[in-house]
N, C-alpha and C positions, 0 to 999 in steps of 0.2 A: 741315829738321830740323837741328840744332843739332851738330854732331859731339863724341863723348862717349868718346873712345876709352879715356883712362885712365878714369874710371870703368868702362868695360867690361872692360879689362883687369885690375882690381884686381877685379871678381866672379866672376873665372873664374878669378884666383890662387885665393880664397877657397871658389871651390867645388872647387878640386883640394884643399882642405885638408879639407872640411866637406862636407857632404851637404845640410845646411841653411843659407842665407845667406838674414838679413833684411833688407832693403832699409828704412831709416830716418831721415826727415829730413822737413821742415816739410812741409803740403800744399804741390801744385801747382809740385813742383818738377823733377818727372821723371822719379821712380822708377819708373812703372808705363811710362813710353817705354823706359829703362832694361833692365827685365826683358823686353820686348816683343822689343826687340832679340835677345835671348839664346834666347827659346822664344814659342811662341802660347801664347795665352789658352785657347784648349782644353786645354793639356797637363794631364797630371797634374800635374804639379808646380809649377803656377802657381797660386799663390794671393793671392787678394785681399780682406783684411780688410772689406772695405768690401761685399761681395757675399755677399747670401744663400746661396747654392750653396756656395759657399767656406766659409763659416762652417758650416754643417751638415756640411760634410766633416771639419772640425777637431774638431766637438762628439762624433764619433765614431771616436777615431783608430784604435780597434782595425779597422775596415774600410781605412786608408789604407794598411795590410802589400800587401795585394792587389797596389798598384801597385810595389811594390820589393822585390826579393829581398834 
């Protein structure tokens, strides 16, 4: 794997600032190794545009309070 460290380091400045950080930029470039790094794929807090599950989570946000005080 490819060492990403300033990118890593600039999502965690980002998410000391924010609660939401969107990972954005051409396909197939990294971003889902990127966030992978930072939390699983199970988390709450991991979402992927691209996957059904995620997207029904999104089409309903009033359920996504559950996960965050």
């Amino acid at each position: 794997m490819i060492e990403r460290q300033r990118p890593l380091d600039q999502i965690k400045q980002a998410l000391r600032r924010s609660r939401i950080v969107l990972l954005n930029s051409p396909r197939q470039c990294g971003k889902t190794t990127l966030a992978r790094q930072l939390l699983s794929e199970d988390s709450v807090n991991y979402f992927d545009l691209e996957d059904p599950v995620s997207l029904a989570r999104l089409a309903a946000p009033e359920g996504l309070s559950a996960y965050w005080p």
